[in-house]
Every structure is written in structure tokens, then in C-alpha cells.
PDB file of N, H, CA, C and O in Angstrom:
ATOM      1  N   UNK A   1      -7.886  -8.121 -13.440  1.00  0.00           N
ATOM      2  CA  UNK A   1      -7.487  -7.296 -14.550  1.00  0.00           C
ATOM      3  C   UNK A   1      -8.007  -5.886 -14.319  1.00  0.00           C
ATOM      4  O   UNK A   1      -9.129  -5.769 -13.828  1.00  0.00           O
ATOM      5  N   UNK A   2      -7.128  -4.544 -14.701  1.00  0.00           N
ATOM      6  H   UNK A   2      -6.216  -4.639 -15.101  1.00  0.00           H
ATOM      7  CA  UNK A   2      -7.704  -3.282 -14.252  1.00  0.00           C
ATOM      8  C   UNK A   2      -7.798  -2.795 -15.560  1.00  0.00           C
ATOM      9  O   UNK A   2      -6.872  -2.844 -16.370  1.00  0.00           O
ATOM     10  N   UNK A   3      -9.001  -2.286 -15.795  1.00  0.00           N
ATOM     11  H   UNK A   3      -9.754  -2.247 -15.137  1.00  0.00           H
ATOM     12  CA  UNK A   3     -10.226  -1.951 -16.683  1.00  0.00           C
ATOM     13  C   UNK A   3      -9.665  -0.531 -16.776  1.00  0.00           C
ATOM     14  O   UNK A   3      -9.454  -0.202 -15.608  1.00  0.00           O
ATOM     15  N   UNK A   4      -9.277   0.595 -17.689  1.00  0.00           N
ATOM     16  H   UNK A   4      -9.449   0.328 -18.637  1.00  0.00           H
ATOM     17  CA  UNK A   4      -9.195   2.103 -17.369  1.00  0.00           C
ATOM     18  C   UNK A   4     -10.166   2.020 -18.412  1.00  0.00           C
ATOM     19  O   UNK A   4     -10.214   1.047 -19.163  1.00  0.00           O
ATOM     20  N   UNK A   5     -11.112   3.204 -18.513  1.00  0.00           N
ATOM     21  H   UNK A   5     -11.073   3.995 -17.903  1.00  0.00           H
ATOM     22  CA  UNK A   5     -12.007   3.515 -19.308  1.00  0.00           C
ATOM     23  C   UNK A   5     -11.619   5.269 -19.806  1.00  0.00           C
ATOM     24  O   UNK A   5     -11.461   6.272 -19.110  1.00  0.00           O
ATOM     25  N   UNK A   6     -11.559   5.043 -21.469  1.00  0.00           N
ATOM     26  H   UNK A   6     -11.687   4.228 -22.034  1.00  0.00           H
ATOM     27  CA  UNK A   6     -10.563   6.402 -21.712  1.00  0.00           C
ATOM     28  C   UNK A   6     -12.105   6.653 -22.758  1.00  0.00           C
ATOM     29  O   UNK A   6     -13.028   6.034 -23.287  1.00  0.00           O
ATOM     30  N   UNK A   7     -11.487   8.162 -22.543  1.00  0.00           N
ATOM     31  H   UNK A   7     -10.737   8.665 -22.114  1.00  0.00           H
ATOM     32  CA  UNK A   7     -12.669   9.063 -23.225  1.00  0.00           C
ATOM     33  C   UNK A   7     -12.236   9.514 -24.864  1.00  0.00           C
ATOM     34  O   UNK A   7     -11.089   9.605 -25.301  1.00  0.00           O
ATOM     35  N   UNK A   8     -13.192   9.698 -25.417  1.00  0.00           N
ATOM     36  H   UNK A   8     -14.124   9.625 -25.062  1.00  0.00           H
ATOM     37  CA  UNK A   8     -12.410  10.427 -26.679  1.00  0.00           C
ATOM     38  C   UNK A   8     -11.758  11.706 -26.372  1.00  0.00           C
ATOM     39  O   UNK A   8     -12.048  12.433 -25.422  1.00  0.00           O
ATOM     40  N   UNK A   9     -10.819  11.928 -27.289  1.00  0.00           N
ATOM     41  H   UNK A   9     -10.583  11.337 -28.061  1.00  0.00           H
ATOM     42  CA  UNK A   9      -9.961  12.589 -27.182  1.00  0.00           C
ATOM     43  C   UNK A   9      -9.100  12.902 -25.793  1.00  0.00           C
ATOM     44  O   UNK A   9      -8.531  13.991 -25.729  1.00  0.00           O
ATOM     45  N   UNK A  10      -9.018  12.203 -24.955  1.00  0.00           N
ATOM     46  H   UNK A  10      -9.480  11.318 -25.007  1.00  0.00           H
ATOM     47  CA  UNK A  10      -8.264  11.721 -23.719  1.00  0.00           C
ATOM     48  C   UNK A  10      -6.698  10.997 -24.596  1.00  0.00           C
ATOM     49  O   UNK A  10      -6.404  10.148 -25.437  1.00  0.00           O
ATOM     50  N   UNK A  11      -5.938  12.209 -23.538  1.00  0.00           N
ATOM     51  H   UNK A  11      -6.176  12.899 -22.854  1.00  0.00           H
ATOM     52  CA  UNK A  11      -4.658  11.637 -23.992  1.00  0.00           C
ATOM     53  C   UNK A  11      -4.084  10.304 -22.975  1.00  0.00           C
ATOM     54  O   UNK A  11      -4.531   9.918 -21.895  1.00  0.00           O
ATOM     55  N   UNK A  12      -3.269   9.942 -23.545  1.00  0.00           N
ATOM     56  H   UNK A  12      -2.905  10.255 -24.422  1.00  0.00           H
ATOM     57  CA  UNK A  12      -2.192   8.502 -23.406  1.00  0.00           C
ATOM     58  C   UNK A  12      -1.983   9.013 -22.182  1.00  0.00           C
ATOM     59  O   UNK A  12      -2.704   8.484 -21.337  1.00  0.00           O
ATOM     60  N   UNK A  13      -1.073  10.066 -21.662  1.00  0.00           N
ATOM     61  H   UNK A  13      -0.487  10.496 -22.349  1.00  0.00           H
ATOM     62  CA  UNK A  13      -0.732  10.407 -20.584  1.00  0.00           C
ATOM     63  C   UNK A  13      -1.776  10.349 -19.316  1.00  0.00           C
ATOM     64  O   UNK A  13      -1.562   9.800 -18.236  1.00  0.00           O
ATOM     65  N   UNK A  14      -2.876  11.004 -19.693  1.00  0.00           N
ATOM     66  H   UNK A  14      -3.050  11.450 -20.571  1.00  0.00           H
ATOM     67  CA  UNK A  14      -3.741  10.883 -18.507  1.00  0.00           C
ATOM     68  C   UNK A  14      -4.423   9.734 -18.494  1.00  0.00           C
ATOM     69  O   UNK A  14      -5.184   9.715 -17.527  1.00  0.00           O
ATOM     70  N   UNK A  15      -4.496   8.499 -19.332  1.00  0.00           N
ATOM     71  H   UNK A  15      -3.878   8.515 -20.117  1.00  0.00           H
ATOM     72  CA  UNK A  15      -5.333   7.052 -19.040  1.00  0.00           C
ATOM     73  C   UNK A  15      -3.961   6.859 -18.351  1.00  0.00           C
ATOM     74  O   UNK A  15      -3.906   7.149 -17.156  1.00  0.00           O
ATOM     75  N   UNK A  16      -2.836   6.396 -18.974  1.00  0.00           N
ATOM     76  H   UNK A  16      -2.881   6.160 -19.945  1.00  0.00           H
ATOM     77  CA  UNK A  16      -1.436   5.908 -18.108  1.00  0.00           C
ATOM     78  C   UNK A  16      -1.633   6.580 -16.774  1.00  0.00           C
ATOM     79  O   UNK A  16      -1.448   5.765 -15.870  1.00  0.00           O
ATOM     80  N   UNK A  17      -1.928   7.722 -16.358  1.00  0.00           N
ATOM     81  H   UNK A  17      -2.078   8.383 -17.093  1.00  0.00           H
ATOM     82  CA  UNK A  17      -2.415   7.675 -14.932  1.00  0.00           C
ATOM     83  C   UNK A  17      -2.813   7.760 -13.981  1.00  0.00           C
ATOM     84  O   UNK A  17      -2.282   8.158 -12.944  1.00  0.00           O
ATOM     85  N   UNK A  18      -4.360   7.203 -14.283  1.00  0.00           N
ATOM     86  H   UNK A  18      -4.791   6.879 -15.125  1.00  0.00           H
ATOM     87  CA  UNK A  18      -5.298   6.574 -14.260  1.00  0.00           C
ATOM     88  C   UNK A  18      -4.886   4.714 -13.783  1.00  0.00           C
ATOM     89  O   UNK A  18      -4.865   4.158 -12.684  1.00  0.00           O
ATOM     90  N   UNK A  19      -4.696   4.364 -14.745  1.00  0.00           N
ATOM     91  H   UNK A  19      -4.713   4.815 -15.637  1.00  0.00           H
ATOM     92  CA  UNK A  19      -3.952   3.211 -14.687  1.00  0.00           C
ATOM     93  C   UNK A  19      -2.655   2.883 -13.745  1.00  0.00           C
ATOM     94  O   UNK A  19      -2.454   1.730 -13.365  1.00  0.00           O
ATOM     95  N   UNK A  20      -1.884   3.843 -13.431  1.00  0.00           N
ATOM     96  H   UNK A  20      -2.047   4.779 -13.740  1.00  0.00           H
ATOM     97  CA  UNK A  20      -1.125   3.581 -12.525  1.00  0.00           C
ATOM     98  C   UNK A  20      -1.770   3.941 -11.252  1.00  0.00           C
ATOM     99  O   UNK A  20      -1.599   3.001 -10.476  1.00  0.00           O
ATOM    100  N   UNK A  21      -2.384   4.816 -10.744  1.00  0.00           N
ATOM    101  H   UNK A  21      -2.523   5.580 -11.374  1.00  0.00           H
ATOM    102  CA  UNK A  21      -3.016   5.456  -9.628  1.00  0.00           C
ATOM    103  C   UNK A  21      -4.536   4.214  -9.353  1.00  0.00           C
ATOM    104  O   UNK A  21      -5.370   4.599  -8.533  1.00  0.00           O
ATOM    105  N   UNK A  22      -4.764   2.959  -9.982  1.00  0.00           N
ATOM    106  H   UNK A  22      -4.087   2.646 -10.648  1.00  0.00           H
ATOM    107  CA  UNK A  22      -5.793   2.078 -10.105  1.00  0.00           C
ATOM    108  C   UNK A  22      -4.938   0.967  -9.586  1.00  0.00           C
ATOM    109  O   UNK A  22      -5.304   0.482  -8.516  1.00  0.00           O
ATOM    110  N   UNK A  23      -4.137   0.599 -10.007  1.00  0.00           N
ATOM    111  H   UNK A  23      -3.840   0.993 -10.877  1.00  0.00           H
ATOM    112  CA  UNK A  23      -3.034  -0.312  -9.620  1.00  0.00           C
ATOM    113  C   UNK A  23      -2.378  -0.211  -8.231  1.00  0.00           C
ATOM    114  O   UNK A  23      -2.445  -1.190  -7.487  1.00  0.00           O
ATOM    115  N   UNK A  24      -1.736   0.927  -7.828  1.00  0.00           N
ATOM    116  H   UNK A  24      -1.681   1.722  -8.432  1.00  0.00           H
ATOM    117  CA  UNK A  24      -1.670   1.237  -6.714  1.00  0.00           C
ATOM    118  C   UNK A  24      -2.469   0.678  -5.513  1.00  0.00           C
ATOM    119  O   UNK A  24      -2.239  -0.159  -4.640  1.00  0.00           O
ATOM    120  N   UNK A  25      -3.531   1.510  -5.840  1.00  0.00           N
ATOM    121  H   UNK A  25      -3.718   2.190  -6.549  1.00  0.00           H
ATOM    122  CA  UNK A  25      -4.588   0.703  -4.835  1.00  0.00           C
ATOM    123  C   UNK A  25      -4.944  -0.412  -4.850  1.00  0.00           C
ATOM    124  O   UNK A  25      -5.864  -0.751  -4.106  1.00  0.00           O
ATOM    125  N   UNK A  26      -4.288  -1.381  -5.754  1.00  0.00           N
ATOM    126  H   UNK A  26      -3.541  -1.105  -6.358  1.00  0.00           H
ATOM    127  CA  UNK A  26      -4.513  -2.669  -5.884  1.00  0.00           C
ATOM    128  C   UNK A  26      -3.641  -3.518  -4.356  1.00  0.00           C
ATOM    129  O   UNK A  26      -4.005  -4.370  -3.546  1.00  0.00           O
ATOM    130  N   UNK A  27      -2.496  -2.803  -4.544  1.00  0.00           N
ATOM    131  H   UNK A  27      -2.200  -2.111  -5.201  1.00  0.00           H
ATOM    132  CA  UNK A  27      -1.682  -3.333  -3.380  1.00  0.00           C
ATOM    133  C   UNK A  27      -0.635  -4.618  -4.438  1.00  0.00           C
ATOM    134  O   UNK A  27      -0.538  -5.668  -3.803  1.00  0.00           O
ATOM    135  N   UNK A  28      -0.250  -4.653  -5.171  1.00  0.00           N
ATOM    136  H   UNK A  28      -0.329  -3.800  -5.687  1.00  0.00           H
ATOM    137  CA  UNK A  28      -0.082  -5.332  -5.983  1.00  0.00           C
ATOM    138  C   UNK A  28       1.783  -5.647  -5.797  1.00  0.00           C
ATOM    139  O   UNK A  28       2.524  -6.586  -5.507  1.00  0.00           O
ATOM    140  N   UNK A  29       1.870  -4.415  -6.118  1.00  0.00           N
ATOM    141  H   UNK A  29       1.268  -3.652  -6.354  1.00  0.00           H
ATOM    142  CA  UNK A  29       3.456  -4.243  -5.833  1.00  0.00           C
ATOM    143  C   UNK A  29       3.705  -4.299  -3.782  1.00  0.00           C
ATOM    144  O   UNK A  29       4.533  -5.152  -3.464  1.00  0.00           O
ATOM    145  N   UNK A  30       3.443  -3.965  -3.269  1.00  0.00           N
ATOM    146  H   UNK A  30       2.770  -3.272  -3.528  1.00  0.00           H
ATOM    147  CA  UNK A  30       3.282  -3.979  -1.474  1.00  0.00           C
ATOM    148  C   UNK A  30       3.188  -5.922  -1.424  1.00  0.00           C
ATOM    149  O   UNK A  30       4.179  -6.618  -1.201  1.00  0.00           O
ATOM    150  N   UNK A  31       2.165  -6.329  -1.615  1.00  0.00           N
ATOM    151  H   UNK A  31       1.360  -5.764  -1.796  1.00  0.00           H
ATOM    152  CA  UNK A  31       1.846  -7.866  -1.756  1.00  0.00           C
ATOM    153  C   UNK A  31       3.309  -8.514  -2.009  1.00  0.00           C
ATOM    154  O   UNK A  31       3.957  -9.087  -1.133  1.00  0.00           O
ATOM    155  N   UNK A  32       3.736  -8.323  -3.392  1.00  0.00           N
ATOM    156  H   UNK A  32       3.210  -7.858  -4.104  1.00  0.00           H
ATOM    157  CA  UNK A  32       4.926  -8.815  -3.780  1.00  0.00           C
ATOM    158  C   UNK A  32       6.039  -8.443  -3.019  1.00  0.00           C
ATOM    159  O   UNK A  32       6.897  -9.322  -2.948  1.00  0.00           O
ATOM    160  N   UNK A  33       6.293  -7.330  -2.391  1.00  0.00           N
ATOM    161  H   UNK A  33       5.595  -6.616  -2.449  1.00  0.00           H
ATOM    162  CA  UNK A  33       7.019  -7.033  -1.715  1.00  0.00           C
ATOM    163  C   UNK A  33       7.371  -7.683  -0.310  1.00  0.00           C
ATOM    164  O   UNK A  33       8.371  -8.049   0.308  1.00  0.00           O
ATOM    165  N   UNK A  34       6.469  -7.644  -0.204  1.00  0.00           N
ATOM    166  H   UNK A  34       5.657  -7.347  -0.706  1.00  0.00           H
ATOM    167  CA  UNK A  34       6.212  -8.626   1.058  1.00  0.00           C
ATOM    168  C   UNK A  34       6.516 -10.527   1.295  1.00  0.00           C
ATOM    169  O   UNK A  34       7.118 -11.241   2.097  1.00  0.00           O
ATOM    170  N   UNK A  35       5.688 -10.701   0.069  1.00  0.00           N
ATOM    171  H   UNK A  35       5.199 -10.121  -0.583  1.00  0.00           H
ATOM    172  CA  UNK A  35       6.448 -12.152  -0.127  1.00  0.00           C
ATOM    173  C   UNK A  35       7.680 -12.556  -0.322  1.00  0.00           C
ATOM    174  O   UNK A  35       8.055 -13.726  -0.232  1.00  0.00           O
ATOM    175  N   UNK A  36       8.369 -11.591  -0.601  1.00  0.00           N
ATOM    176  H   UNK A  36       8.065 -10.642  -0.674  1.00  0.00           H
ATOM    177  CA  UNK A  36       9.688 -11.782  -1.281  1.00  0.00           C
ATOM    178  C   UNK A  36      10.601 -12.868   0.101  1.00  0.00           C
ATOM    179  O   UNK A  36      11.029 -14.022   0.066  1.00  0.00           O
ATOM    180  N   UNK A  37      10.592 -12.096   0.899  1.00  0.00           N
ATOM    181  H   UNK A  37      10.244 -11.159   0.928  1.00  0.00           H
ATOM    182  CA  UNK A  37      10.959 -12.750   1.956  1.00  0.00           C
ATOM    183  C   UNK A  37      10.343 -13.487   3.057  1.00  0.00           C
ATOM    184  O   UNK A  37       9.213 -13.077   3.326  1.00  0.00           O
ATOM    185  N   UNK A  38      10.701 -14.312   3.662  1.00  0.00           N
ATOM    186  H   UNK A  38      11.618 -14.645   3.444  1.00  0.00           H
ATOM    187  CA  UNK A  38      10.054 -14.992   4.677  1.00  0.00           C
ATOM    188  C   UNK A  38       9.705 -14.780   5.986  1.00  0.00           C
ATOM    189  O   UNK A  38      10.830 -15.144   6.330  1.00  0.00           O
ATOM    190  N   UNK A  39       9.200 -14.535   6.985  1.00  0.00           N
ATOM    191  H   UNK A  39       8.286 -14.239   6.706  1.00  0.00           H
ATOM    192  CA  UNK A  39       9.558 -13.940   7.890  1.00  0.00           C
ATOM    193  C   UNK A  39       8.786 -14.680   8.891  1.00  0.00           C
ATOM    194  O   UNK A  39       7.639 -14.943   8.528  1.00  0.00           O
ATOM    195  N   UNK A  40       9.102 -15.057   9.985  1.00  0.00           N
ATOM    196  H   UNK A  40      10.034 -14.844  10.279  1.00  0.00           H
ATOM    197  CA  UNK A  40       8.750 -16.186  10.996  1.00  0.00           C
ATOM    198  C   UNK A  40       7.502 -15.364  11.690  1.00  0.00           C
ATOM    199  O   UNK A  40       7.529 -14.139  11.807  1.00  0.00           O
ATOM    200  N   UNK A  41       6.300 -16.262  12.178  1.00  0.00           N
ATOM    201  H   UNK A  41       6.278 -17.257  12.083  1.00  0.00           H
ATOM    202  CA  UNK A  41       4.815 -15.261  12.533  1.00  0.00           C
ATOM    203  C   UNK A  41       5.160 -15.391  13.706  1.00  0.00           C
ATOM    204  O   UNK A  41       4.186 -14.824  14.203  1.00  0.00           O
ATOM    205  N   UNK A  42       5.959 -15.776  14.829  1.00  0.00           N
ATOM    206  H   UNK A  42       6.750 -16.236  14.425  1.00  0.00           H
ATOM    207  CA  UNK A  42       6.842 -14.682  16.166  1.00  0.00           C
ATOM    208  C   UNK A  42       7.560 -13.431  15.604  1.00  0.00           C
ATOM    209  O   UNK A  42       7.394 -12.499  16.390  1.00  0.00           O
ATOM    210  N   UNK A  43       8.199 -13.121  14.673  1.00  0.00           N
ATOM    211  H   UNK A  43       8.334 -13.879  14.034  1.00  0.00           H
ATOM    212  CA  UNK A  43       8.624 -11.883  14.397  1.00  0.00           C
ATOM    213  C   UNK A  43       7.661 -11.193  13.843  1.00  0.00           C
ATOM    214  O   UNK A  43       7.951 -10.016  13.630  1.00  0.00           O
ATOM    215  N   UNK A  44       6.293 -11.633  13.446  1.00  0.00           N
ATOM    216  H   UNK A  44       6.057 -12.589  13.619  1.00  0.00           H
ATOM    217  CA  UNK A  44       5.647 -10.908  12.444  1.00  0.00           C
ATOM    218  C   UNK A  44       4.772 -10.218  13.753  1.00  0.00           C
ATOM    219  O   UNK A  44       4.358  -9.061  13.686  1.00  0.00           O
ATOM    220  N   UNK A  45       4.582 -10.971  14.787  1.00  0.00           N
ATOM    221  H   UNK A  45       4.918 -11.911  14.841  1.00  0.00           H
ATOM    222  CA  UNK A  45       3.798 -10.374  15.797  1.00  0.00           C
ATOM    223  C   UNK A  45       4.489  -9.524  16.517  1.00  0.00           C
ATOM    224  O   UNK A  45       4.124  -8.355  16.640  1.00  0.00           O
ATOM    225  N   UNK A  46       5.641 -10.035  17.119  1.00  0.00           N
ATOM    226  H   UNK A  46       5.937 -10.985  17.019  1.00  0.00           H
ATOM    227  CA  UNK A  46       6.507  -8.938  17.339  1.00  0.00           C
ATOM    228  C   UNK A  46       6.510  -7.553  16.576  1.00  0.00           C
ATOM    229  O   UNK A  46       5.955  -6.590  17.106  1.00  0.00           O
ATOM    230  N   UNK A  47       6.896  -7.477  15.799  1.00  0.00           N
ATOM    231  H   UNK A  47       7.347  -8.259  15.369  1.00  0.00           H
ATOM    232  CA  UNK A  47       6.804  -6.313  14.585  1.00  0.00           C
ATOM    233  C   UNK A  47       5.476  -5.583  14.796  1.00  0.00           C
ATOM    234  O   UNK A  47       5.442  -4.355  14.868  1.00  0.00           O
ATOM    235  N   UNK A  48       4.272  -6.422  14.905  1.00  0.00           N
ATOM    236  H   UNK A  48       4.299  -7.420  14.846  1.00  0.00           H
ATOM    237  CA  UNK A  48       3.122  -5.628  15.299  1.00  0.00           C
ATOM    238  C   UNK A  48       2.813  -5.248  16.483  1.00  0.00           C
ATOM    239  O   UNK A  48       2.004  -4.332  16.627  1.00  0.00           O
ATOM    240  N   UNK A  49       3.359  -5.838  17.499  1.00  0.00           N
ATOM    241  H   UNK A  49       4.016  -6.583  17.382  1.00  0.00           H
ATOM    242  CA  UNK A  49       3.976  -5.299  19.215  1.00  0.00           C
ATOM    243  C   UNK A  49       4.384  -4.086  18.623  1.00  0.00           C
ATOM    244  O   UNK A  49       3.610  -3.153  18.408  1.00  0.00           O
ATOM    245  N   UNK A  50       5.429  -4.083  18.391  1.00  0.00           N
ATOM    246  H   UNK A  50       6.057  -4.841  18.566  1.00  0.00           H
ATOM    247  CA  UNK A  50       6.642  -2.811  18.229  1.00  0.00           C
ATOM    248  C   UNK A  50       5.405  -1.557  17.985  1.00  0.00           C
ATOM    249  O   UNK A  50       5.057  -0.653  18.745  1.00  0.00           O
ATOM    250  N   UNK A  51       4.896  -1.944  16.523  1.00  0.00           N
ATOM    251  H   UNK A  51       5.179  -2.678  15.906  1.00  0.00           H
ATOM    252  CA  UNK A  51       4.113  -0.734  16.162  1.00  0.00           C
ATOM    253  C   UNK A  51       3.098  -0.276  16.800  1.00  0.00           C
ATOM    254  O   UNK A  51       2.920   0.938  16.894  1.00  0.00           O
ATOM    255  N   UNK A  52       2.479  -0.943  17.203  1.00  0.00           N
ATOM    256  H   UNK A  52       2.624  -1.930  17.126  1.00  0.00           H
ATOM    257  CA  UNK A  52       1.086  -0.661  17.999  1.00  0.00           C
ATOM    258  C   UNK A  52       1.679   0.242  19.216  1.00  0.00           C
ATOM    259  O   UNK A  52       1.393   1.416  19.454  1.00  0.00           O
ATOM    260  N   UNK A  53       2.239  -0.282  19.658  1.00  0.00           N
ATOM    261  H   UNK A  53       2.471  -1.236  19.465  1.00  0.00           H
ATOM    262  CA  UNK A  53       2.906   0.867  21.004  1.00  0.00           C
ATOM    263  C   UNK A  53       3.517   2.067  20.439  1.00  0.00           C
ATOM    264  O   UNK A  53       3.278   3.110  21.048  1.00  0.00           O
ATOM    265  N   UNK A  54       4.359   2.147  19.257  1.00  0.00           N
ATOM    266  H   UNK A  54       4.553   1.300  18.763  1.00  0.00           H
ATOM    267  CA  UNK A  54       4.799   3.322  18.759  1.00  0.00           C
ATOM    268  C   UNK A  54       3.395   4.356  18.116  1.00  0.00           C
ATOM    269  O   UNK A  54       3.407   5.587  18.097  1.00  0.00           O
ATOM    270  N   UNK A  55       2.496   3.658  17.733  1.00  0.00           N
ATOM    271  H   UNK A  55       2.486   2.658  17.749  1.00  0.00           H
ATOM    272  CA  UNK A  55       1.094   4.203  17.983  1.00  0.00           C
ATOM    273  C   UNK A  55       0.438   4.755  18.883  1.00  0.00           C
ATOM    274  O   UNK A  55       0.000   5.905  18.909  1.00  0.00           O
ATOM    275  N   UNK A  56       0.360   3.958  19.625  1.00  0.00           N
ATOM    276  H   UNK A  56       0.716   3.024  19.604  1.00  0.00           H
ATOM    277  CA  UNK A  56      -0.244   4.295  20.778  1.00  0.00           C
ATOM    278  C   UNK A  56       0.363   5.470  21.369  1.00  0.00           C
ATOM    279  O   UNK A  56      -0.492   6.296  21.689  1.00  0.00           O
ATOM    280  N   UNK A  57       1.680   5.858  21.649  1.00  0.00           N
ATOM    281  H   UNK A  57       2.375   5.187  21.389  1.00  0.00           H
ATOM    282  CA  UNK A  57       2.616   6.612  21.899  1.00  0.00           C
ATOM    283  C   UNK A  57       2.276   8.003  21.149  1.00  0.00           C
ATOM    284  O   UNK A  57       2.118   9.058  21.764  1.00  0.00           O
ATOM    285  N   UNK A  58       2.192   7.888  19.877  1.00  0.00           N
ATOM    286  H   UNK A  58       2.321   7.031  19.378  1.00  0.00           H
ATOM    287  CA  UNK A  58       2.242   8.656  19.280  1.00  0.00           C
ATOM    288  C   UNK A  58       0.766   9.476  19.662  1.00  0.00           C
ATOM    289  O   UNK A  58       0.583  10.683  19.820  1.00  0.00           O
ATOM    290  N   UNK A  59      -0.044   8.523  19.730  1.00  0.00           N
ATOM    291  H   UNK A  59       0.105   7.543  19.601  1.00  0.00           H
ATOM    292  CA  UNK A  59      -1.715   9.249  20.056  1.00  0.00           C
ATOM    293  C   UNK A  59      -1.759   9.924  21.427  1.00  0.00           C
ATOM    294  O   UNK A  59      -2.432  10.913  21.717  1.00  0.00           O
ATOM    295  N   UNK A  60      -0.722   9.057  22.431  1.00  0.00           N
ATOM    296  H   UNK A  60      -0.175   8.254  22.195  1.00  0.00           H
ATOM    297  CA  UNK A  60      -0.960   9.479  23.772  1.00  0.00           C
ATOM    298  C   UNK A  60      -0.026  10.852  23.812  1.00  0.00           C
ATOM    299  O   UNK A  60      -0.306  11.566  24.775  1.00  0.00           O
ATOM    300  N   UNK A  61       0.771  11.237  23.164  1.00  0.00           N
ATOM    301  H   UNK A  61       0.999  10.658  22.381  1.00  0.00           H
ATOM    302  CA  UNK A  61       1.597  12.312  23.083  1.00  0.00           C
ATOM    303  C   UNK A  61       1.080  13.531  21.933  1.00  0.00           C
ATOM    304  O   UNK A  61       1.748  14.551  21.765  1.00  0.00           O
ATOM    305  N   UNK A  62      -0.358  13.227  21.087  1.00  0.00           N
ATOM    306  H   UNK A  62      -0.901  12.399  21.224  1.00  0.00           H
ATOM    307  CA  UNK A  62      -0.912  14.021  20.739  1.00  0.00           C
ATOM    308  C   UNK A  62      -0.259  14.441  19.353  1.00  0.00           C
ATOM    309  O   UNK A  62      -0.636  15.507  18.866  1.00  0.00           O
ATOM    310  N   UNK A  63       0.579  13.773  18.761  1.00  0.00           N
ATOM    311  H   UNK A  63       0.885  12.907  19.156  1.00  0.00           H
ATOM    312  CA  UNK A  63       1.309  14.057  17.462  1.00  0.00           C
ATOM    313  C   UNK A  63       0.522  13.661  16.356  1.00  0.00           C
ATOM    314  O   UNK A  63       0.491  14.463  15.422  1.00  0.00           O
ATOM    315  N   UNK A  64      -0.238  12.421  16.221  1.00  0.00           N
ATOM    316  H   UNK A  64      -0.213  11.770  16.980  1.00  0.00           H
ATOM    317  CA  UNK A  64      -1.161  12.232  15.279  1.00  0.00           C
ATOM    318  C   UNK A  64      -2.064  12.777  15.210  1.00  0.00           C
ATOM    319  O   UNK A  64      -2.862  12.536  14.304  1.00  0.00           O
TER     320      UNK A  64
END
């Protein structure tokens, strides 16, 4: 459960976000996103093949 702690006279607008910017970092919505579909752990490693080299790439070419 995410706790916002509002001050007196603190408006609605800035606890709302607070509360959204707390959530976020929860990973909450990303998580769900993710489950939604299934995805076989040969493609999931694959997928992390793919990136790691497009990383790596990216570091060895000095862009990051």
C-alpha cells in the first residue's frame, strides 16, 4: 500500500503527484505489463542477447 503523507494546506494536486510519481517507482504498471503475455524463457534470453550487444555497441561506439 503507498502511504503519501500531505501537509496542511497542501493541495489535492500536488499529493495526486506525489502519489503518482510513488507508484511509478513501484513498477506496478511495467509488472502487469509484462505478464500480460507469455513469452517462452528461449525468447526471453534471446531478447536479452539482442540487447546486451546493442549495448555493448552502443558503449563501444561511445554514444552512451
Amino acid at each position: 500500500m503507498i502511504i503519501v503523507p500531505i501537509k496542511e494546506n497542501e493541495s489535492i494536486d500536488k499529493a495526486l503527484k506525489k502519489f503518482k510519481k510513488k507508484f511509478e517507482r513501484t513498477g506496478v504498471v511495467r509488472e502487469l505489463r509484462r505478464r500480460q503475455t507469455f513469452e517462452k524463457p528461449s525468447v526471453e534470453r534471446r531478447q536479452e542477447i539482442i540487447h546486451a550487444k546493442y549495448i555493448s555497441n552502443m558503449k563501444r561506439t561511445n554514444v552512451l
